[in-house]
N, C-alpha and C positions, 0 to 999 in steps of 0.2 A: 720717274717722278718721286720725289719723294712723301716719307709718310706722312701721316698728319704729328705725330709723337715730334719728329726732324721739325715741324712747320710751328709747331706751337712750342718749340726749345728755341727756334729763331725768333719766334713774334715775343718772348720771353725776354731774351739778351735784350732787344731793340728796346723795349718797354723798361727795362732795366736801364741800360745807357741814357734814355731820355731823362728818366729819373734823377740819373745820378746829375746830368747836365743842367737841370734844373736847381739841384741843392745846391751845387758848386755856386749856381748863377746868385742862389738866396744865401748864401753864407757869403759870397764876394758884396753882395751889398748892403752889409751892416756897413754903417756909419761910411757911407762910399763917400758921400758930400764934405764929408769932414777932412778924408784918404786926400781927395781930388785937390781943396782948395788948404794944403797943407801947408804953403807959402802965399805971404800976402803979396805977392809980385806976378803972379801970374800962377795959373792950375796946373796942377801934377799931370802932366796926360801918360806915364807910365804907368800912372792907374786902371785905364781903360785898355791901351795893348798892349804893356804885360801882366798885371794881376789881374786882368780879366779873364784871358784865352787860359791862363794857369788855372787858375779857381775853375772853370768848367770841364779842361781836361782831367783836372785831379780827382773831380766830381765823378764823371766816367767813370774813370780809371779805377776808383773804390770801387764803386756799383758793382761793376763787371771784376773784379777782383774777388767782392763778397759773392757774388753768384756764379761766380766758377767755383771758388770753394764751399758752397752749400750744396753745389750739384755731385763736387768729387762725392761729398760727408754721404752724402741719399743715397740707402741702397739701392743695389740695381735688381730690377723683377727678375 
């Protein structure tokens, strides 16, 4: 089983990834309305399945980037 140190370094990462998928989500939707209806013939919808799933993975992908390397920086006991 593992420790509680292992258990709260994972509930850490996950709370970290939610995070980050969340900013992704708040930075993907500035001026999304504006992104979407960028032609007056009909709406962008590349807006929604690609710069969408982008902007959340990227979101991730920082988070857990900056918290793998603040965990290398921390000494270890």
């Amino acid at each position: 089983m593992p420790g509680m140190g292992q258990r709260t370094q994972a509930a850490a990462g996950c709370l970290t990834a939610g995070i980050g998928a969340g900013a992704g989500l708040a930075v993907w939707s500035v001026d999304v309305r504006k992104r979407l209806w960028r032609f007056e013939a009909a709406p962008d919808w590349s807006v929604l399945y690609a710069e969408l799933p982008l902007a959340i993975l990227g979101g991730v992908a920082a988070a857990l980037a900056s918290w793998a390397l603040l965990r290398r920086l921390r000494p270890r006991r």
